[in-house]
N, C-alpha and C positions, 0 to 999 in steps of 0.2 A: 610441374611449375618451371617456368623458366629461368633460368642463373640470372640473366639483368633486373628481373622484377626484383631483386633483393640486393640493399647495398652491400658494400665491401663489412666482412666479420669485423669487429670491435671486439677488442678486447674488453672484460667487465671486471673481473678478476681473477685470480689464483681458486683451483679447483682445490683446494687447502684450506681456502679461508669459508665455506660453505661444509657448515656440517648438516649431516642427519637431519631431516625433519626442520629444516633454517626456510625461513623465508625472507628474502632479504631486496629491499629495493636498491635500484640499481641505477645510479645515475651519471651514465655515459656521453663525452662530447658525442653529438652530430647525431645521437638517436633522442628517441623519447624515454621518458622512465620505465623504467621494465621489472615486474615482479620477479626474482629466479628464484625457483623453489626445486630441494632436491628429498627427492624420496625414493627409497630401494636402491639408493647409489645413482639415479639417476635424476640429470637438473633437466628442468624444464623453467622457459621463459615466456612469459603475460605480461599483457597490459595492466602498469602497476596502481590503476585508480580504476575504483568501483565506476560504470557508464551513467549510474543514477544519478549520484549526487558529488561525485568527485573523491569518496573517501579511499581515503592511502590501505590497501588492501594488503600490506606487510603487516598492520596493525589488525589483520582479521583473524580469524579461525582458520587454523588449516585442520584438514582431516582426510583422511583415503583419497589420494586426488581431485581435492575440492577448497575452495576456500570460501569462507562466508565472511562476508561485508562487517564492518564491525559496527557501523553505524545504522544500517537497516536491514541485515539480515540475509541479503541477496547471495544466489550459490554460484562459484562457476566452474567448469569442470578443467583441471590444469591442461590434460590433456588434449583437449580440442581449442579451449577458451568458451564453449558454448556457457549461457545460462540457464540455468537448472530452479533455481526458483526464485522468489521478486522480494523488490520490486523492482521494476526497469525493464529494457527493452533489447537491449545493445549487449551483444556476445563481447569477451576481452579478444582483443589478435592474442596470436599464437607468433612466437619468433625464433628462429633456427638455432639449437645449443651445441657447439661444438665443443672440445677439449683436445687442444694441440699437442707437442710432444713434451712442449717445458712445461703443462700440466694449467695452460693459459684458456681459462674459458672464455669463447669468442660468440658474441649473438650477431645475427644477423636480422637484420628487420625489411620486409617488403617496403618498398618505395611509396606503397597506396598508404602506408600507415603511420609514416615520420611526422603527421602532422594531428595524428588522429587515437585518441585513449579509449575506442571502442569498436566494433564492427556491427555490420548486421549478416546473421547468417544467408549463406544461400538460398533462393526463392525460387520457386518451379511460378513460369508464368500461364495464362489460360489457353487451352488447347479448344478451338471450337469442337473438335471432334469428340470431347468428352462432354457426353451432353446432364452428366449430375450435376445438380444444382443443390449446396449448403447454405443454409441460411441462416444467419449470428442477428439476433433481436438485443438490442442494448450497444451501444455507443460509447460505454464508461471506460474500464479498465480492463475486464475480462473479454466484453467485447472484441476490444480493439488489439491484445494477446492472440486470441482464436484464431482471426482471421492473418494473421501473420503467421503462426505456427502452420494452419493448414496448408499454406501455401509452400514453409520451411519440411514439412513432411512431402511432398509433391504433389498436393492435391491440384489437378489442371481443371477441373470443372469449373463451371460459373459458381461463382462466389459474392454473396452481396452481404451487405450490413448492414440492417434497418436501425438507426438511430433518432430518436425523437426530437433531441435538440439540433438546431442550425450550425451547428459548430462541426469541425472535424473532432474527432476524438482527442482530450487535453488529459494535461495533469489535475485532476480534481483538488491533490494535495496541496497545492501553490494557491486556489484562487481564495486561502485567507492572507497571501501577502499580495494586500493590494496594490500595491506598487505594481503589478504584473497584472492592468484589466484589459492588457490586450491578448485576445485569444493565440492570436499565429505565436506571442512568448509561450503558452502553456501546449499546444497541439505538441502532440506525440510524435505524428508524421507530418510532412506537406501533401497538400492534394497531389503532387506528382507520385508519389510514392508510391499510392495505392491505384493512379492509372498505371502504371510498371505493371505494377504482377495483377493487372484486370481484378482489382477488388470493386464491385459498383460500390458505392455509396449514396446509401438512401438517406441523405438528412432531412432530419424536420420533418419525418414521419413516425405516426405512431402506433403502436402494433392497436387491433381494434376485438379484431377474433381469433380465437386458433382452432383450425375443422382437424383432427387429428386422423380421422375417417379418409379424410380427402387427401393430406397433408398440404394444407393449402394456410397460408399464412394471410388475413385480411387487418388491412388498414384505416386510420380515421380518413386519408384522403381519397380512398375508392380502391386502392391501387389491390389487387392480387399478388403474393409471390406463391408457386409450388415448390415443393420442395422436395428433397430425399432425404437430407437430416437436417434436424435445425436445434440450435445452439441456444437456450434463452438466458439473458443476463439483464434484465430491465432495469435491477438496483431497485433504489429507496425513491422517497418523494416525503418532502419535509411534512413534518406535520401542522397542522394550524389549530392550535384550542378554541375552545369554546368559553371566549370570553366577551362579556360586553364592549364594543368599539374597536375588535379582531380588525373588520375592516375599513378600518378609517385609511387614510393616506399617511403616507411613510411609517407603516408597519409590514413588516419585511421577514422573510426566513431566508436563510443562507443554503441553496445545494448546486446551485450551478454558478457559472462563470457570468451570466445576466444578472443573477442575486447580486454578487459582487461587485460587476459594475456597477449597478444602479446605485448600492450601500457609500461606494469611494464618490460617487459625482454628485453627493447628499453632504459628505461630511467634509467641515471647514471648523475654526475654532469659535464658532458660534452655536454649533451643534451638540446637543444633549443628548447622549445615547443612553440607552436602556437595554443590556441585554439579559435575558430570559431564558433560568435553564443553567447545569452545571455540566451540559455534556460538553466532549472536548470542541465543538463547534462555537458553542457560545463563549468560553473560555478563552479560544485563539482568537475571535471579531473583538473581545473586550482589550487583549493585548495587540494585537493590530492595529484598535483604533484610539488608542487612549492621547499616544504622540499630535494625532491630528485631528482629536476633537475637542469641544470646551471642557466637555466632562463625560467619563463613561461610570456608570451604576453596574454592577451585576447583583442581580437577583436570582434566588433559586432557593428551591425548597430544601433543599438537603446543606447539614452544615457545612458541608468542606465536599470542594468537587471532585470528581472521579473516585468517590467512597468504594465502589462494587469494586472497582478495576485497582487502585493504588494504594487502597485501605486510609484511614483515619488521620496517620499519619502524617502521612505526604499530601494527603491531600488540606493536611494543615498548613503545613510548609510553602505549597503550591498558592495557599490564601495570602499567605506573609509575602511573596514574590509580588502577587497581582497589589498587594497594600504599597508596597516599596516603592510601586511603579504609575502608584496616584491612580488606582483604579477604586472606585467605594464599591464596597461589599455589603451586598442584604443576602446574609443566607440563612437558615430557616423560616425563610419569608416565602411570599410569592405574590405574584399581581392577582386582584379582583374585579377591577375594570381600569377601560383604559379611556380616559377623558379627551375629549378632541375639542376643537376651536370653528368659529366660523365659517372657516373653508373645508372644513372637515377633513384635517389633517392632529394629526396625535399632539396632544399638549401638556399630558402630565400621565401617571401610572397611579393607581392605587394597593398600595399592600393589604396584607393580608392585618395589619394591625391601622389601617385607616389612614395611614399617614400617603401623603403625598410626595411624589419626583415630578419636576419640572422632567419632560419628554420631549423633543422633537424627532426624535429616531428611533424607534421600538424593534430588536432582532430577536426574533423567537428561536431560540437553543432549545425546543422542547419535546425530541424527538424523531422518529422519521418511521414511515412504513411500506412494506414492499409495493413496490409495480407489478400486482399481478393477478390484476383485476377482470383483464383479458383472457385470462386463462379459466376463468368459467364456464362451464359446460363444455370442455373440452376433452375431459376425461382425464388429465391429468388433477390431480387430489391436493386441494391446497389447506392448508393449517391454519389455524384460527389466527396464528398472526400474520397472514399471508405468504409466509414459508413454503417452499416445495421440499419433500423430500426426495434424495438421490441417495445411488448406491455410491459405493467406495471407488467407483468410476462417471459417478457425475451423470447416470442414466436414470431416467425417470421409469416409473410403471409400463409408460406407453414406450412405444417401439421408436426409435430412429429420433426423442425428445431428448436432448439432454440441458440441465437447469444449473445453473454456477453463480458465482458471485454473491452480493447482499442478499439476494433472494432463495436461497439452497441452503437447505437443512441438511448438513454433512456432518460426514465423520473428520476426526481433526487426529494426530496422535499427541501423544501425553499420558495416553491410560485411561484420558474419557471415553468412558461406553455408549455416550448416548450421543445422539446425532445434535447437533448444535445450530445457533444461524447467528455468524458473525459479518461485523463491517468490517473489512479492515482491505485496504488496498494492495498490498502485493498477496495477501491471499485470495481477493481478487483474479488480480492479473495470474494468478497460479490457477486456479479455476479455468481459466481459458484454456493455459496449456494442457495441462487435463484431460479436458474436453476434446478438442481439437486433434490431440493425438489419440482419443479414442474413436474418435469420428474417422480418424483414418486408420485405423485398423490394425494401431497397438492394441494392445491390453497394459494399462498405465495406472494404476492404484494412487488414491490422493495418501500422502505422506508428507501433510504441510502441518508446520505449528505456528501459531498464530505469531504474527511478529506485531507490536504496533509502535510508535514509537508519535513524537508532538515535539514542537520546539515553542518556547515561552518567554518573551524577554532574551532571547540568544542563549538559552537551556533548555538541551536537550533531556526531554525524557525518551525511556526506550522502556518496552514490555512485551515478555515472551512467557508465552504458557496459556492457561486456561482452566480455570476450574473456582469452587468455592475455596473459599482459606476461615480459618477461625484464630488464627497467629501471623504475627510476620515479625522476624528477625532481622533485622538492621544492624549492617556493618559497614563502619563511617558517618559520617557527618552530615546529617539531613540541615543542619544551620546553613556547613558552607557548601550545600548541595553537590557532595562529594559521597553518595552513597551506593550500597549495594542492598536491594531490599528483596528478602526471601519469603514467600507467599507459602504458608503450611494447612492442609486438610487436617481432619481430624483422626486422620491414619501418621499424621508427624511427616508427611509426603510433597515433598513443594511442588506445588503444581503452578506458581508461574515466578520469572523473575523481576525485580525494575531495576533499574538504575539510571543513575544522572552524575555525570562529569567519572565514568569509571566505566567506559569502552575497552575490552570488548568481553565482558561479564555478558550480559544477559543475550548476543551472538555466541557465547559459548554453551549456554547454557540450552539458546536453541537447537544447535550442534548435538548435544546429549543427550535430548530428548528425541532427535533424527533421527540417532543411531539404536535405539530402542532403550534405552537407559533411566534411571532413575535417580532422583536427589531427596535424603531425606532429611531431618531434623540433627538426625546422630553425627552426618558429613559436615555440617556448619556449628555445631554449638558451638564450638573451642575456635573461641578467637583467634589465635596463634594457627589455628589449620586451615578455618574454613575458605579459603579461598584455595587450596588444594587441590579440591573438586574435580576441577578440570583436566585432571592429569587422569581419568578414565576416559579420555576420547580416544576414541580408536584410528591411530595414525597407520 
């Protein structure tokens, strides 16, 4: 690397004032903020905000040269600044650490970076002479992971990306904040990005067959690809019940960036919303829309939402947020038809106890099921709930298939034995890399725990782990939504954590279950200790 690419060292501090195992943000004229972290006596300097969402990464998890995001989870390795697991996209810079004679540590930062809190690693671009062709089905998160990683591995073969919707690949996670219904705010990349490193991109195509005999990949528009290995991540596709006047006009489900638009260029304070369903989808459209509509209803059969995932509890708590915030609540209810008007658009709902809501905007939360309809008769074996199974490398039965994201029936850690099929978006995006590195000829074991996390009224929930519980212990304040909530099997074993407004607890606690570790009932009873815990990561 050349001496000018990097300005003149800055002094940051005294090699005195960084202890052991310290992470400490660093905020020096004429650079940008810098993480400096030292461990084995040695400092190392990063970009001191997560590339995802901006969070201050001094406030993260640190562990064996890694730090994890304290707001969603994200890993990056100190040593290189690469990322290691999601969500996000963007490696941290790495900056020169010296220590002078009067014991003055001095960073140095590349000139390409003074303006910039993230990188994208190095990309091998396409070599016509390598004539393999990989091929990534799905558009979403893991998709758009894969075909990036193959390329950060050196794959030079032709590379394409079949995606069904018209869009380049977005943030899924943004389009319930409508304020953002133009797609180029949510896309991942720009389309220049992926003519760079020769990625084709097939939008607005949709996979139709898969000949697994041939390896030949067919489309609803006619098109052919062959292939050598191919990547499948098609995701979910909302679900639509089967209720009387499902199809009248302005009743609507939420999964893509089009749902969204059409929902934001509907609603004015004239508009009667009705949303349908206690999953976190229908939950964020009620708080989303409640500011800018006349009135929003939520309806759903279970009393208090996200019961499976947050327990009873919170998910009472969560009800009293959405009351606070002038949302009406029908919960152990549900619609049994939905009455329309003369133009045959929606003009009222019917509960489950006969009463009637004025409707003019109906959003179905009531669901979603995999993309992978296509894959019949293909020889790869799908599950009653449209789930594929994979091994511990994301490889299907058949040869040279491998299947990720919403649609993969994997293994997770935490001590569950049985293979699982979660949504959740940087596990996702972690799927890709996965993939992708095993497509290129690592051997890469999944070692993800599920991270999820939702914001609600400008509160953040966060949730790590996975499993059933029969208890959960609560420490702090579920009123001022200042808690730590402990999820227990009926082994006294916590198998997940949540919290809200107490970062970076349940990032640690993902950390500890990383590192093969366990939490039980005994480590948190005692008030006075249980936040202790965490002093078993292994630094």
């Amino acid at each position: 690397m050349e001496e000018n690419d990097y300005i003149d060292p800055v002094v940051v501090c005294h090699k005195l004032e960084v202890q052991e195992n310290e992470m400490r943000q660093v905020d020096a004229r004429g650079i940008p903020s810098i993480l400096l972290v030292k461990q084995s006596g040695i400092l190392r300097a990063v970009g001191a905000m997560c590339p995802h969402r901006g969070a201050p990464l001094a406030k993260g998890v640190l562990s064996r040269n890694r730090v994890r995001c304290p707001w969603h989870g994200a890993c990056f390795n100190l040593t290189t600044g690469d990322i290691e697991n999601f969500p996000g996209l963007d490696s941290l810079p790495c900056h020169r650490v010296s220590v002078d004679s009067r014991g003055q540590v001095l960073v140095q930062v590349k000139r390409s970076y003074l303006l910039r809190h993230s990188r994208i690693k190095p990309m091998a671009s396409r070599n016509w002479q390598d004539q393999r062709h990989f091929l990534v089905v799905g558009g979403g998160p893991s998709g758009a992971v894969c075909v990036e990683t193959l390329r950060q591995e050196g794959f030079t073969g032709r590379l394409t990306l079949v995606c069904r919707e018209k869009h380049l690949p977005y943030d899924r996670t943004g389009i319930m904040n409508l304020l953002n219904t133009y797609t180029k705010n949510l896309a991942l990349r720009e389309e220049q990005f992926y003519k760079d490193y020769g990625i084709e991109m097939q939008l607005g195509v949709s996979a139709e067959r898969l000949n697994t005999n041939c390896n030949i990949l067919h489309c609803a528009n006619g098109k052919r690809f062959p292939y050598d290995k191919i990547y499948i991540a098609t995701g979910y596709s909302a679900v639509t019940p089967n209720l009387p006047g499902v199809h009248l006009k302005n009743v609507k489900t939420i999964r893509d960036i089009g749902d969204a638009r059409s929902i934001f260029q509907m609603v004015d304070k004239s508009t009667q919303v009705v949303c349908l369903g206690s999953s976190f989808m229908a939950v964020e459209a009620s708080a989303n829309l409640v500011s800018r509509a006349g009135s929003v209803t939520l309806v759903a059969r279970q009393n208090v939402p996200f019961k499976s995932t947050l327990g009873e509890l919170i998910g009472q708590r969560i009800l009293k947020l959405l009351e606070e915030n002038k949302v009406d609540l029908r919960m152990s209810s549900g619609i049994i038809r939905i009455l329309g008007n003369s133009r045959g658009e929606v003009a009222a709902v019917e509960l489950l106890d006969k009463s009637r809501i004025p409707c003019n905007l109906l959003i179905l939360g009531t669901g979603c099921q995999c993309n992978t309809q296509f894959l019949q008769r293909s020889g790869i074996s799908i599950n009653p709930d449209g789930s594929v199974d994979v091994n511990d490398f994301l490889q299907t039965r058949v040869r040279n298939v491998y299947v990720g994201g919403d649609i993969a029936h994997a293994y997770i850690l935490g001590g569950f034995p049985d293979r699982v099929n979660i949504s959740h978006y940087g596990l996702a995006q972690y799927h890709g890399r996965i993939a992708a590195l095993n497509m290129s000829g690592h051997i890469a074991k999944l070692e993800a725990i599920p991270f999820f996390y939702t914001v609600i009224f400008g509160r953040a929930f966060r949730s790590a782990g996975y499993g059933l519980f029969r208890d959960v212990v609560i420490d702090g304040s579920l009123e001022d939504l200042q808690f730590v909530a402990y999820f227990l099997d009926d082994n006294d074993k916590v198998t997940s954590v949540a919290s809200c407004g107490r970062d970076p607890m349940v990032a640690q606690f993902a950390e500890l279950v990383s590192q093969g570790k366990e939490l039980c009932r005994c480590q948190i009873v005692d008030p006075k200790g249980r936040n202790y815990w965490f002093t078993k990561l292994k630094l």
